[in-house]
Backbone bond lengths (Angstrom), bond angles and torsions (degrees), N, CA, C in turn:
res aa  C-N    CA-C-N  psi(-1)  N-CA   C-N-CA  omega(-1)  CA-C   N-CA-C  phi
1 X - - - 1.433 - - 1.504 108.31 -
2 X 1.463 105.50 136.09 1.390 108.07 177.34 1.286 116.16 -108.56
3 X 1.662 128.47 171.13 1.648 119.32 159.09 1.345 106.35 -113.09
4 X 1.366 105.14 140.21 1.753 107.01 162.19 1.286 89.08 -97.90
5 X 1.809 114.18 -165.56 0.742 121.46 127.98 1.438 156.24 15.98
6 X 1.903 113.29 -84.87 0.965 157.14 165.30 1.069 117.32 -121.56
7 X 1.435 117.73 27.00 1.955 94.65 178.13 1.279 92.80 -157.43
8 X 1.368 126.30 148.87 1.134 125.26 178.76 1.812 89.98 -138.53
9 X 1.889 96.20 138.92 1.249 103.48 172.26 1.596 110.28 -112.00
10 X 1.073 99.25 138.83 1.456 118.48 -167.18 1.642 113.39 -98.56
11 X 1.423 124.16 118.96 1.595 111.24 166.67 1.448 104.70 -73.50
12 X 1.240 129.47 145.96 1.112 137.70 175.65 1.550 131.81 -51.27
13 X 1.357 142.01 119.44 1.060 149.35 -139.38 1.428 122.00 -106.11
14 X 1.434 118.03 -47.59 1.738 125.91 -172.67 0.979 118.35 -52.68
15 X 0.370 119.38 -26.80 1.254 122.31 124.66 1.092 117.22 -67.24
16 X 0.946 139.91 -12.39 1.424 140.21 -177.79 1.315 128.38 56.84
17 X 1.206 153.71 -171.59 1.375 165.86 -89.70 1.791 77.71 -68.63
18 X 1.190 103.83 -30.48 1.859 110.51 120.55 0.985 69.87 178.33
19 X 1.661 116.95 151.04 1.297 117.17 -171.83 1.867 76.72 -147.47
20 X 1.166 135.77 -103.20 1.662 135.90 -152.21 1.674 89.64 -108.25
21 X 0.994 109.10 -62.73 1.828 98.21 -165.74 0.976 128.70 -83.37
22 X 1.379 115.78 27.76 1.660 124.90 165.65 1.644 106.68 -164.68
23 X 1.605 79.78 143.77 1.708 103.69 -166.92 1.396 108.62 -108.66
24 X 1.682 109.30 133.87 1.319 102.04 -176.15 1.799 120.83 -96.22
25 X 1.163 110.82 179.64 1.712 92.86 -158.73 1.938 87.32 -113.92
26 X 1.617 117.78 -2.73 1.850 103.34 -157.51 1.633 91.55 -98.84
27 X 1.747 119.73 62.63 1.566 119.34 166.76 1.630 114.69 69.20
28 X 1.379 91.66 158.80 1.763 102.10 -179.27 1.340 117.24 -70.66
29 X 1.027 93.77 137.82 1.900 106.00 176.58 1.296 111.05 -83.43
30 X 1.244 132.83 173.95 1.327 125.35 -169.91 1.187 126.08 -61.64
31 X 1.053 153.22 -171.73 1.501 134.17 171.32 1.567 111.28 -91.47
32 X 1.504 114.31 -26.01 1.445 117.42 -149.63 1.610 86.78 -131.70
33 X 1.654 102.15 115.43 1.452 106.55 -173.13 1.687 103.11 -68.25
34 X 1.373 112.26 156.94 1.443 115.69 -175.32 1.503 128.70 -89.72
35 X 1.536 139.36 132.39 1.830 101.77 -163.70 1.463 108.94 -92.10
36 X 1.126 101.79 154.42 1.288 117.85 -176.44 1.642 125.00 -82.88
37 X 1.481 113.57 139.35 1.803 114.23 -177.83 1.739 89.66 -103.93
38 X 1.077 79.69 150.65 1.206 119.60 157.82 1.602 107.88 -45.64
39 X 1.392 124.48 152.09 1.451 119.77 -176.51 1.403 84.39 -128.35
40 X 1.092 124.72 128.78 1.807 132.58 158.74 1.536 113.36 -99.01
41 X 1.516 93.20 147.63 1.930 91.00 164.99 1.777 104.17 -74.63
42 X 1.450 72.19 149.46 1.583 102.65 178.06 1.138 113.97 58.75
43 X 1.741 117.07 33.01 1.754 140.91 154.00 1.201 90.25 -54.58
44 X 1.546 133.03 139.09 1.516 131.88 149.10 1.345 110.94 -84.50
45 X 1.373 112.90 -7.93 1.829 104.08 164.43 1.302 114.75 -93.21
46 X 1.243 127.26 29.26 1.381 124.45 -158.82 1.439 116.25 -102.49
47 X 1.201 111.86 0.83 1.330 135.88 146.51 1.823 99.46 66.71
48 X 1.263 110.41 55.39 1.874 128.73 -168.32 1.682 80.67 -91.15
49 X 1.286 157.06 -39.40 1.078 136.49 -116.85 1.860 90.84 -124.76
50 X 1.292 96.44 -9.49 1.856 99.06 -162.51 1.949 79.64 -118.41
51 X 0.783 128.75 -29.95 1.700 126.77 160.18 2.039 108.32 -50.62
52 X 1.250 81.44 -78.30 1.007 92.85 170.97 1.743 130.37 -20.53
53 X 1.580 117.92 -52.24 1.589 139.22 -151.27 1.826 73.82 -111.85
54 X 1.055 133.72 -27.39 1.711 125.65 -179.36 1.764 94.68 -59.54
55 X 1.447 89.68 -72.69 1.886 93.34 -168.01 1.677 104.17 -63.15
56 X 0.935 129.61 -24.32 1.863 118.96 165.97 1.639 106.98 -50.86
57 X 1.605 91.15 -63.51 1.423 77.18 -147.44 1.576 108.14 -106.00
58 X 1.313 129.06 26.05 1.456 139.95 -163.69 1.705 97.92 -136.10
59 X 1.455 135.09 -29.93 1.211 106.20 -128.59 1.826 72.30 -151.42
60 X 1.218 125.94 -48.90 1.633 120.02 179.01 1.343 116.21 -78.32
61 X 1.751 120.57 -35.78 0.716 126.90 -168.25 1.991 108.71 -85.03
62 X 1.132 107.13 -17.24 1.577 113.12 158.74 1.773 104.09 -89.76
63 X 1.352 120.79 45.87 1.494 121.82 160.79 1.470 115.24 46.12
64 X 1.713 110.79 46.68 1.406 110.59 177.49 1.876 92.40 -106.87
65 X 1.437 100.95 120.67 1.602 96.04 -164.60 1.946 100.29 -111.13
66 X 1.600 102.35 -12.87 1.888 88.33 -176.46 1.654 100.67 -62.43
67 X 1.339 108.94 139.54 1.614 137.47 168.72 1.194 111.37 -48.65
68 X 1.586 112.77 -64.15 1.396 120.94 -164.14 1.863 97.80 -67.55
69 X 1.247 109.84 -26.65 1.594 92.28 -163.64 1.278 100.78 -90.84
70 X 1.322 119.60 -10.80 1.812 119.61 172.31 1.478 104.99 -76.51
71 X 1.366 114.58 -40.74 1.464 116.67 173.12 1.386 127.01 -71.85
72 X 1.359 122.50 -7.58 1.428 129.28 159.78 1.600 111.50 -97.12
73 X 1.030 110.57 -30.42 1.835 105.02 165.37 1.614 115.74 -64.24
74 X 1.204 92.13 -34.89 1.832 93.46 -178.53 1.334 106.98 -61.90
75 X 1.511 112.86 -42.01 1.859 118.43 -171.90 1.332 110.46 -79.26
76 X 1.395 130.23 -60.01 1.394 129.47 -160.59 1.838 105.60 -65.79
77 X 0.942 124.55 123.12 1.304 155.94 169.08 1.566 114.36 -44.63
78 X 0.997 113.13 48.65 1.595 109.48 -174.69 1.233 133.59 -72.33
79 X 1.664 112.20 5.05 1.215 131.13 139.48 1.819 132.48 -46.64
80 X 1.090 91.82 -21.96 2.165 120.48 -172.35 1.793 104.54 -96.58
81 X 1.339 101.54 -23.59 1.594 108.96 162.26 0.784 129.80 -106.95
82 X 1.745 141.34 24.33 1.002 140.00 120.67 1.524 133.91 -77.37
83 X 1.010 130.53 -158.56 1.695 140.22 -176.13 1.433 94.89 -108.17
84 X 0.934 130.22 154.69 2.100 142.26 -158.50 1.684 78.68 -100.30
85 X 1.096 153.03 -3.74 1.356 130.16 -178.32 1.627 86.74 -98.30
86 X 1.283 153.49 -29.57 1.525 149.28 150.12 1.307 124.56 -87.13
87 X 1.024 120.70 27.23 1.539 125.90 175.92 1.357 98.43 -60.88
88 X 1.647 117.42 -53.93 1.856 105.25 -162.22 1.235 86.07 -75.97
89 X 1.176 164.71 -101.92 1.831 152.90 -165.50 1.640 110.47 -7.98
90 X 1.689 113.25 2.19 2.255 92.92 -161.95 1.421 93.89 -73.26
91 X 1.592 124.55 -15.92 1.689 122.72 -169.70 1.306 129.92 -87.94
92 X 1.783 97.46 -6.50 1.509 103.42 -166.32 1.874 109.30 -77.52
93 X 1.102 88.52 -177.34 1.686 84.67 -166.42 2.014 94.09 -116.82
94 X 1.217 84.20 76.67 1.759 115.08 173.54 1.667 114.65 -166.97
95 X 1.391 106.45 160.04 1.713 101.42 -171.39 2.143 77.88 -102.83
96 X 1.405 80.51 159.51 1.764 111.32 -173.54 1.276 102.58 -123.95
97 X 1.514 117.08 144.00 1.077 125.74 151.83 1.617 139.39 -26.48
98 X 1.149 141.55 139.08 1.835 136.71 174.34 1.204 90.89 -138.62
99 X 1.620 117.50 -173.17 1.465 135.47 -162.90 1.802 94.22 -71.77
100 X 1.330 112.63 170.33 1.586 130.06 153.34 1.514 89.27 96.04
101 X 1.911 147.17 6.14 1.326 118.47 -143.85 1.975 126.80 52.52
102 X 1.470 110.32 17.53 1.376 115.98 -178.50 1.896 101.46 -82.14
103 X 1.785 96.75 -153.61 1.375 105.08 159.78 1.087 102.59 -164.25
104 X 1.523 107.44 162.63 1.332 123.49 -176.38 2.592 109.93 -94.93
105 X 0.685 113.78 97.12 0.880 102.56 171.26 1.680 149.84 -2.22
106 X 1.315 119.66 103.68 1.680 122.74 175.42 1.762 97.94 -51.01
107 X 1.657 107.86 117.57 1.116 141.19 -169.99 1.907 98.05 -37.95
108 X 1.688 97.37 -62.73 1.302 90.28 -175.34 1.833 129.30 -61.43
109 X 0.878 116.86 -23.49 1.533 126.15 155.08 1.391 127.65 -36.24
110 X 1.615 91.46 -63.32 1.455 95.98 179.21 1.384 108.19 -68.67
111 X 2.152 136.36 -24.59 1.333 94.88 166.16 1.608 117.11 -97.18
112 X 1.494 115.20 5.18 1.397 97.83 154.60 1.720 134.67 -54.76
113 X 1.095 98.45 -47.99 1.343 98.22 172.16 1.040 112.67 -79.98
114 X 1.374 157.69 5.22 1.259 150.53 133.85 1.311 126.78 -55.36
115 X 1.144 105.69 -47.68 1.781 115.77 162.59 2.003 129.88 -42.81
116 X 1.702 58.02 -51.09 2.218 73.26 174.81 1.300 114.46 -79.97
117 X 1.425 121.74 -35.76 1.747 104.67 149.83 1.166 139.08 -58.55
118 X 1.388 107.81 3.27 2.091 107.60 148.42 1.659 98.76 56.88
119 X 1.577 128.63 24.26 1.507 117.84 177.83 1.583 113.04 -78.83
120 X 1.267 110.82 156.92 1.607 120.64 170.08 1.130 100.46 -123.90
121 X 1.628 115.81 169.12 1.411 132.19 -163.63 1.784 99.72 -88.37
122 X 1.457 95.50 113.50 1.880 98.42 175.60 1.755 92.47 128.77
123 X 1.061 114.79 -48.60 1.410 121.64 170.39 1.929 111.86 -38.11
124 X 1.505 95.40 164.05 1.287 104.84 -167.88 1.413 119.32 -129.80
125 X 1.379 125.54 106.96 1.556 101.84 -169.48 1.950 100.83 -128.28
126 X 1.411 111.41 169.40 1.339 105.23 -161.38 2.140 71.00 -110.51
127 X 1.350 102.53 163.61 1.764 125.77 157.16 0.992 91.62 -110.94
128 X 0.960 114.25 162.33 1.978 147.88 179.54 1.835 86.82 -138.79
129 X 1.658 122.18 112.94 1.614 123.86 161.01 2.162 90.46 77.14
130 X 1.632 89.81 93.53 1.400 108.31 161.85 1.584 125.79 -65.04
131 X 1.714 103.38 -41.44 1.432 122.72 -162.87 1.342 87.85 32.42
132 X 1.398 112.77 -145.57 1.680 146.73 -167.77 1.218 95.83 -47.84
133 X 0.963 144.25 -9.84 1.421 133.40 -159.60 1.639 131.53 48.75
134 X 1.419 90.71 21.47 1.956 90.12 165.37 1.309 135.03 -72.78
135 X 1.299 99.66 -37.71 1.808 105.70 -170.80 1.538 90.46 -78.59
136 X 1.537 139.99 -22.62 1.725 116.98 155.33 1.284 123.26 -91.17
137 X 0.986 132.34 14.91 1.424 152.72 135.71 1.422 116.45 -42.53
138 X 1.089 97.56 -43.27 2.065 131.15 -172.52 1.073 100.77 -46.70
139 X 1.380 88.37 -81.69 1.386 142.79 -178.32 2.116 118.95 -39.32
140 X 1.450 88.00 -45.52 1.334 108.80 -170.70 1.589 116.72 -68.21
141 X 1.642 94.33 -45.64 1.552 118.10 163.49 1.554 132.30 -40.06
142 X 1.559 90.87 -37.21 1.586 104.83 173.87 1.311 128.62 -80.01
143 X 1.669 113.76 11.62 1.421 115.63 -152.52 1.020 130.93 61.81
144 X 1.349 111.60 24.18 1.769 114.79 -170.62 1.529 96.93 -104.38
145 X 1.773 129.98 148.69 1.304 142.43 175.03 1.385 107.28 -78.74
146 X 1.283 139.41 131.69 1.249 126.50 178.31 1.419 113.73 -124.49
147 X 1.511 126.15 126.38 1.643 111.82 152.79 1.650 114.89 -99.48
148 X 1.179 86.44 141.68 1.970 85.52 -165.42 1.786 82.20 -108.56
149 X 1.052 110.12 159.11 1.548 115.70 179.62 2.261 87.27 -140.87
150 X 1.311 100.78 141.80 1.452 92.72 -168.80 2.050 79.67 -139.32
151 X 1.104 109.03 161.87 1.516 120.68 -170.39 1.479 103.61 -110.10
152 X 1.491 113.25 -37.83 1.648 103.10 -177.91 1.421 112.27 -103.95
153 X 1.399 140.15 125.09 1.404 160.23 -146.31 1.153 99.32 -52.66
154 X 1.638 112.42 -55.94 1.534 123.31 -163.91 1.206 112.77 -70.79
155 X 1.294 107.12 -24.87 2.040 109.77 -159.66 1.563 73.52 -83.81
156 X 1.261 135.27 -50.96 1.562 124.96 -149.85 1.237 108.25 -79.37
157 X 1.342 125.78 -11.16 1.750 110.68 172.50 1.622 92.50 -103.27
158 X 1.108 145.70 -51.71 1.096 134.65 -178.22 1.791 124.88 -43.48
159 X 1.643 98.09 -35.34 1.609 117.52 153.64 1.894 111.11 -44.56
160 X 1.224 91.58 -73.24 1.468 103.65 -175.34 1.352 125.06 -44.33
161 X 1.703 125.53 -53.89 1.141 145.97 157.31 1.551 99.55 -21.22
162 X 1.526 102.63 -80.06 1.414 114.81 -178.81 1.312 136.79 -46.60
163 X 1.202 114.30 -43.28 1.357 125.86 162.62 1.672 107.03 -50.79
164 X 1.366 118.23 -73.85 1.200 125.11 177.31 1.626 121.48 -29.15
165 X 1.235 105.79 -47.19 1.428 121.75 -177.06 1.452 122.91 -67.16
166 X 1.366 107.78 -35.80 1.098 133.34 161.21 1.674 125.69 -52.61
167 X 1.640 88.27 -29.51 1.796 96.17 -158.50 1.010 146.88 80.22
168 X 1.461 113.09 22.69 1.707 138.03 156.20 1.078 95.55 -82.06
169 X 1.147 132.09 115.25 1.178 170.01 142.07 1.519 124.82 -85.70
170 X 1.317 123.63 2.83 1.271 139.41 179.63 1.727 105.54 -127.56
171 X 0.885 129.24 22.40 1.577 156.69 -174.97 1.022 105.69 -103.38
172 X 1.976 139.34 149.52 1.590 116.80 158.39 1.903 78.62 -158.99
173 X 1.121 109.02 154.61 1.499 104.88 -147.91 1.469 86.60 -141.12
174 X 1.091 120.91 159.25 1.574 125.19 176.15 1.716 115.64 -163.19
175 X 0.876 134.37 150.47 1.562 145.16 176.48 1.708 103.24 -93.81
176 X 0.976 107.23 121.19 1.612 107.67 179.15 1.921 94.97 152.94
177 X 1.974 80.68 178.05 1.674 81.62 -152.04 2.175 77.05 -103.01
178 X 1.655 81.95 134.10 1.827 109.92 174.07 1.518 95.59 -50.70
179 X 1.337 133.56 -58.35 1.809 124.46 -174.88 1.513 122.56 -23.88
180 X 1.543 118.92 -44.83 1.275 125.18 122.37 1.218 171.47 59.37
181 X 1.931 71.44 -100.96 1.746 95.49 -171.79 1.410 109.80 16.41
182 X 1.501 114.72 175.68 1.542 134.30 -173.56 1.675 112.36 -89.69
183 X 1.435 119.24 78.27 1.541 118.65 170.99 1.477 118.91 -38.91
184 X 1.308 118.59 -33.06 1.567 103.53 -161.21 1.509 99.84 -92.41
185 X 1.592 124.93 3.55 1.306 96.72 173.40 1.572 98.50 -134.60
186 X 1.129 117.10 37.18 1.255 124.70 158.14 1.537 122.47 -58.80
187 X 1.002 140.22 175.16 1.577 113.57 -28.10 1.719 95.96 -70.73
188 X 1.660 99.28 176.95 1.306 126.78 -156.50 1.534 101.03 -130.02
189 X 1.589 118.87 124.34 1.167 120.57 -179.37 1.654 111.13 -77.48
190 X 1.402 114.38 -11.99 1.477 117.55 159.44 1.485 118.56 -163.32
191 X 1.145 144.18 155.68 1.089 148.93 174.59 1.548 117.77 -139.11
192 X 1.989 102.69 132.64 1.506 108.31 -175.63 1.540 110.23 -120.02
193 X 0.915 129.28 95.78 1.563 140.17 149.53 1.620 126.24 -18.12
194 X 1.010 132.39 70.65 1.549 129.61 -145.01 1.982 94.23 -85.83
195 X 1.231 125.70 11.55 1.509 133.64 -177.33 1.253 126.47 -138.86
196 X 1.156 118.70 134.77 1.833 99.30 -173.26 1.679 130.78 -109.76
197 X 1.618 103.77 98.53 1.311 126.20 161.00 1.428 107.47 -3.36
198 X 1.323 103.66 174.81 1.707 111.01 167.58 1.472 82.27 -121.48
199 X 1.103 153.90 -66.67 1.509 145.68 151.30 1.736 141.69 -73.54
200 X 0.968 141.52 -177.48 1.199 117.70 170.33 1.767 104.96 -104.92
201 X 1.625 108.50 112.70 1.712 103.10 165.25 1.708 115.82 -22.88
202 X 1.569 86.08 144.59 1.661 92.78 -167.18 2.062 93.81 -82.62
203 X 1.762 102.21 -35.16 1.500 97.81 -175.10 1.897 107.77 -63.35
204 X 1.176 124.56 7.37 1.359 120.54 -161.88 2.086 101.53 -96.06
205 X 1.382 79.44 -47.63 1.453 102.67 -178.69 1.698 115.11 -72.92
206 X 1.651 105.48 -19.63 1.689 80.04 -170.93 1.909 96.99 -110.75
207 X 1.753 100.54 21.91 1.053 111.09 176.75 1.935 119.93 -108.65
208 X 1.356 83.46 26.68 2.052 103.07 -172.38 1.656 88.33 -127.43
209 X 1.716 100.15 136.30 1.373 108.67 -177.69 1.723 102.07 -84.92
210 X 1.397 120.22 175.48 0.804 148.70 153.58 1.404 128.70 -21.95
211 X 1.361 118.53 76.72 1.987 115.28 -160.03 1.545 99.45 110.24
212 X 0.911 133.01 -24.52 1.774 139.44 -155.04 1.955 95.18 -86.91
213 X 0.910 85.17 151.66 1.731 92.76 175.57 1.335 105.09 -142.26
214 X 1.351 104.46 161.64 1.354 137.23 -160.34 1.573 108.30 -133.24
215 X 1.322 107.99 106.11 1.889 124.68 173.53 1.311 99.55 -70.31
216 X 1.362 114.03 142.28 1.960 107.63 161.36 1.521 92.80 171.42
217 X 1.580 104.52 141.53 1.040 129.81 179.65 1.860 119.27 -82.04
218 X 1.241 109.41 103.23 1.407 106.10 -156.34 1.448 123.49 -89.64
219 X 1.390 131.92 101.08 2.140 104.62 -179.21 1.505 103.48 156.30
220 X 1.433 122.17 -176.89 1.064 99.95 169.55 1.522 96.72 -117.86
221 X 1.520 127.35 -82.37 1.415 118.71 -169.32 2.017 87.28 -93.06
222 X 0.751 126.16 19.17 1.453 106.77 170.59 1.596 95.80 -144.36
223 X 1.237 135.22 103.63 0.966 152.94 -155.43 1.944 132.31 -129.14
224 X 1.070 118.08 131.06 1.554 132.84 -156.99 1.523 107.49 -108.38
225 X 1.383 129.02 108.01 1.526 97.93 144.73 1.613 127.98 -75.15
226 X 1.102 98.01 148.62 1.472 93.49 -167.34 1.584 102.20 -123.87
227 X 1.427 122.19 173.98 1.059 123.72 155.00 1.661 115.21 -146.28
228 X 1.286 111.92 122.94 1.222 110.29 -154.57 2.300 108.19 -109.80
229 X 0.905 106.82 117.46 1.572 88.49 -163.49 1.538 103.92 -114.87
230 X 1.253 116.96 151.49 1.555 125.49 -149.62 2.042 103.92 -94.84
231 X 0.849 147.73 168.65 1.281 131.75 -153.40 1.541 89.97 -167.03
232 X 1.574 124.26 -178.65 1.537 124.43 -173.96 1.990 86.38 -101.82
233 X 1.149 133.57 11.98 1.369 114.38 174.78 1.701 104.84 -149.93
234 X 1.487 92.37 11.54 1.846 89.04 158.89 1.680 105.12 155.56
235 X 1.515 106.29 -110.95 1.676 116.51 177.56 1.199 107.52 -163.57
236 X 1.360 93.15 142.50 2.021 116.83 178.34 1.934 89.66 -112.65
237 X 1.819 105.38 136.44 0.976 120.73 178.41 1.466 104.29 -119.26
238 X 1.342 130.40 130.19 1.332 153.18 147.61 1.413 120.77 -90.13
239 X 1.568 118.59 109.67 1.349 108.14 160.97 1.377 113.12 -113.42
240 X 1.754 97.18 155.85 1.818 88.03 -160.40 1.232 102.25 -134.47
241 X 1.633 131.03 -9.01 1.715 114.27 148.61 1.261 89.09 -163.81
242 X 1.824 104.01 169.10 1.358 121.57 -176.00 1.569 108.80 -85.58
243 X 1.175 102.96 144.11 1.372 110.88 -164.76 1.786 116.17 -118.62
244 X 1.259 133.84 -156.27 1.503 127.15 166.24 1.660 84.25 -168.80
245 X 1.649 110.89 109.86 1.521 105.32 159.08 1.448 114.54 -129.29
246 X 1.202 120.35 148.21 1.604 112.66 172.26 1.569 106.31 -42.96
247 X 1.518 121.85 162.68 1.234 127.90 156.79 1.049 145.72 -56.72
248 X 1.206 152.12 115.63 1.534 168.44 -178.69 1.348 107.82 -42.26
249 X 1.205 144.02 80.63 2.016 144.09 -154.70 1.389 78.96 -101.47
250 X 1.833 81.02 176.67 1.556 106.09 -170.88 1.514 100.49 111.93
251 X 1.481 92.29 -168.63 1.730 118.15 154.16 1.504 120.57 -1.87
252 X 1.490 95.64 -63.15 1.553 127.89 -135.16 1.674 98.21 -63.92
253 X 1.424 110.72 -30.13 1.438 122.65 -157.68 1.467 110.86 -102.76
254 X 1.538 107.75 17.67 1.520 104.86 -178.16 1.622 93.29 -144.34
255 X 1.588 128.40 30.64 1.418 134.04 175.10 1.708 107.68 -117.03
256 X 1.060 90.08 126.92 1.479 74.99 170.56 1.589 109.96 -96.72
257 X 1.091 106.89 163.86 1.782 118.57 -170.89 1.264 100.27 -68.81
């Protein structure tokens, strides 16, 4: 993903960071996802110093000012969510390929949209598109509870595995279609859409409490991020730049609005 100006290109997400509902266009990833170590402090491969020069110069310097989400980008290892044939690329400021033909997310994205979900530590938010499981990784870091809902089988146990292994433990991952979303642990103090709808599901929205907002990329070839936040007599919508994400599959594409 690149930035103009005005445009931000997005690797595909529904997968999210692209996880099921968006396809990335920079070639196939390996076939056979790679396993993941463990990252220890005071690993000298632990790659703190190329984290580090990501959130300087990718992620602050595009005016991303929450603390906690600079301080969970610095820690989580986003080298461990890619495939070992892009490991030296996990820092660049473009989204990369993961298993299924998906993608893994352009760094700055994932903390834009982290930011605009306004979460605190104890809070609860659902993902819509796990992919790799970074952007709840993100997420996870902050003390935030996450249900990730992922659409393609493989990305979602291979998500899970990983997460686990890792030691997010505040992660809970599932195979099924995000349209959805997760009823039993609703409501959701925020929710992020990692694919872009032609509308926003009505079950998504009446599954965000009161004050809680909802990230999601809105449109089909002319497209909004939006952020839409829930109120005691309905919803106030903010959109705050134009975006380009693969499509949101499933359900979603056989409802009419």
């Amino acid at each position: 993903m690149k930035q103009t100006a005005s445009l931000i290109f997005i690797s595909p997400l529904l997968c999210c960071d692209c996880g099921s509902n968006q396809g990335g266009r920079l070639g196939p990833a390996p076939a056979v996802s790679q396993p993941l170590e463990q990252t220890q402090k005071n690993d000298p491969n632990d790659r703190s110093d190329e984290r580090e020069r990501m959130v300087r110069e990718q992620i602050e310097r595009r005016n991303i000012k929450n603390q906690q989400v600079l301080q969970a980008m610095r820690r989580v290892p986003r080298h461990l969510f890619v495939p070992m044939a892009y490991r030296d690329n996990a820092y660049e400021d473009r989204a990369l390929p993961i298993e299924d033909g998906q993608t893994i997310s352009q760094p700055y994205i994932v903390g834009l949209m982290t930011e605009l979900a306004r979460v605190n530590p104890g809070e609860t938010v659902l993902e819509v598109g796990t992919g790799s499981g970074y952007q709840a990784a993100v997420l996870a870091d902050m003390g935030v509870n996450v249900y990730s809902v992922e659409i393609v089988a493989t990305l979602a146990e291979s998500a899970k595995e990983r997460l686990l292994k890792l030691g997010y433990r505040n992660v809970h991952v599932r195979h099924g279609d995000g349209y959805d979303g997760w009823k039993e642990h609703a409501p959701f103090d925020a929710i992020l859409i990692t694919a872009a709808p032609p509308h926003i599901p009505e079950p998504l929205k009446q599954q965000l409490k009161v004050g809680g907002r909802l990230v999601v990329p809105v449109g089909e070839w002319q497209q909004q991020l939006i952020v839409l936040r829930r109120t005691k007599t309905g919803f106030e919508k903010q959109s705050i730049i134009p975006v380009i994400f693969v499509p949101m599959t499933g359900k979603i594409q056989s409802e009419n609005p």
